[in-house]
N, C-alpha and C positions, 0 to 999 in steps of 0.2 A: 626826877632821879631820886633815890633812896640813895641817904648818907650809908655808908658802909662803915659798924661801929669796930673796932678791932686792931690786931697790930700793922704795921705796913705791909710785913713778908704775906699776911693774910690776905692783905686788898690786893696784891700785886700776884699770886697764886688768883683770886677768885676772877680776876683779870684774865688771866694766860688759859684757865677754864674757858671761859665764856668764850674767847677769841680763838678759842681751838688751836691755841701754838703750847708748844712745850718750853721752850729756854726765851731768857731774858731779852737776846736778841732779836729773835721773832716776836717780841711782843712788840718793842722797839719800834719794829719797822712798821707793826700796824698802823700805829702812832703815831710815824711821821718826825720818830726822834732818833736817838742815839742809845745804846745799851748802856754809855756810860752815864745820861739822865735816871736811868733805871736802878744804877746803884747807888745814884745821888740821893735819890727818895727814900732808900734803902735806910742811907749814911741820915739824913734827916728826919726819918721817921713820919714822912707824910708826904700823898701824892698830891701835889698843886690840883687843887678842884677845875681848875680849865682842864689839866690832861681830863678827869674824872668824866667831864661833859663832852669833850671831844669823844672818848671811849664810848660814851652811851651812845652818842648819835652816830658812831660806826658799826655796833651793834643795832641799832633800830634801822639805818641802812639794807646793811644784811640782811634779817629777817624779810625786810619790806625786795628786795631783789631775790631771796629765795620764793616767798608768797606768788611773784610774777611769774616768776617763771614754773611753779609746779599748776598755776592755772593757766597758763599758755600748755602745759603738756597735758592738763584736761582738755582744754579745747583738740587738741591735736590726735589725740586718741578716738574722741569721737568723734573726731573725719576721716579717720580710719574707717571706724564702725558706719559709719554715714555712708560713704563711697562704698564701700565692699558688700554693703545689706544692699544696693541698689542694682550691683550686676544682676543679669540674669540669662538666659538663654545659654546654646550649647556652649558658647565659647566662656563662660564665667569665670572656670576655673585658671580659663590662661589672663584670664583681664585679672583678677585677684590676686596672680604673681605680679603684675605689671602694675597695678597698684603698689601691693606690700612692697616690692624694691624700690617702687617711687618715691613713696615715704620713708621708706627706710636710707635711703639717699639724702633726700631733701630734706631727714628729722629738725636739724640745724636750721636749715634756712628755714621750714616752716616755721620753728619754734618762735627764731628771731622776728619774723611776721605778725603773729601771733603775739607777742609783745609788745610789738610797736602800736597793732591795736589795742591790745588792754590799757596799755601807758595811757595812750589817747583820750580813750573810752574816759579814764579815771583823770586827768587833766581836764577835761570835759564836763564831766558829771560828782567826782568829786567819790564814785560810790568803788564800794571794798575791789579788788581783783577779784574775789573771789565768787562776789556775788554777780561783778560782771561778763565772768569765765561762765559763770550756771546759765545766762542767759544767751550768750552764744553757742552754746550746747545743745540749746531748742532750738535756736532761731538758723530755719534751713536758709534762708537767703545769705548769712553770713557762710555756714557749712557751704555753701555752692558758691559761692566766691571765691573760697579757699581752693577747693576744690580745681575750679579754674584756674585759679592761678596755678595751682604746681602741673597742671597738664599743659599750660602753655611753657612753665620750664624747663630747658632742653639739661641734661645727666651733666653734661660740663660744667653746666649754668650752676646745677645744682650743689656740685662737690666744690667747687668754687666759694660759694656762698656757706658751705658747711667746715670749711678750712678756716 
């Protein structure tokens, strides 16, 4: 973590930035404290370096839960593209509706699917989301797993699991 050199209102503004809240009490609740901690720092003119450490590692959180999940929706996109480049014949057109509302149904539950393998994947091997999102993207036996799977999920199953 980088000391942040400057006045308190500064540290506590570059704070409510990063956290994506506006007022003192949403930053608060980030935090796990109280608004009136928030003007005590104020009144003191320094935020206690543990709040500062907790603050980062809910920030490095964040990031690393946004990173999962925009690589679970690369996986999920290209089993769109996967399933639908595979129809063919007369009837395509009706199977490529019945797809796209499959997925567009089950985006949710696919997504959280798609997660639980990434997690695993990197529990496992230890390597980025992103780089293990790139290789489930080639690798057709995972796409046809996936696959399987939301075609053995019945619509209830799936709004269910997307709620």
């Amino acid at each position: 973590m980088i000391d942040f050199v400057g006045e308190v209102e500064d540290v506590i503004n570059e704070m409510k930035l990063r956290a994506l809240v506006a007022t003192d009490t949403e930053l608060a609740s980030a935090l796990g404290t109280t608004q009136s901690n928030v003007s005590t720092w104020r009144k003191r003119g320094a935020v206690p370096k543990s709040t500062l450490l907790k603050f980062e590692q809910i920030i490095a959180e964040r990031v690393n839960e946004s990173l999962l999940h925009v690589a679970s929706r690369m996986v999920a996109y290209r089993l769109a593209e996967y399933w639908i480049s595979g129809l063919t014949g007369p009837a395509a057109n009706e199977k490529r509706w019945v797809v796209t509302t499959c997925l567009a149904y089950g985006h949710f539950a696919l997504i959280r699917a798609i997660e639980h393998n990434i997690e695993s994947e990197f529990l496992r091997t230890g390597l980025p989301y992103m780089e293990i999102a790139a290789g489930y993207i080639k690798e057709e036996a995972f796409l046809n797993k996936l696959k399987e799977w939301m075609q053995k999920q019945s619509f209830d199953e799936i709004l269910a699991q997307s709620t």
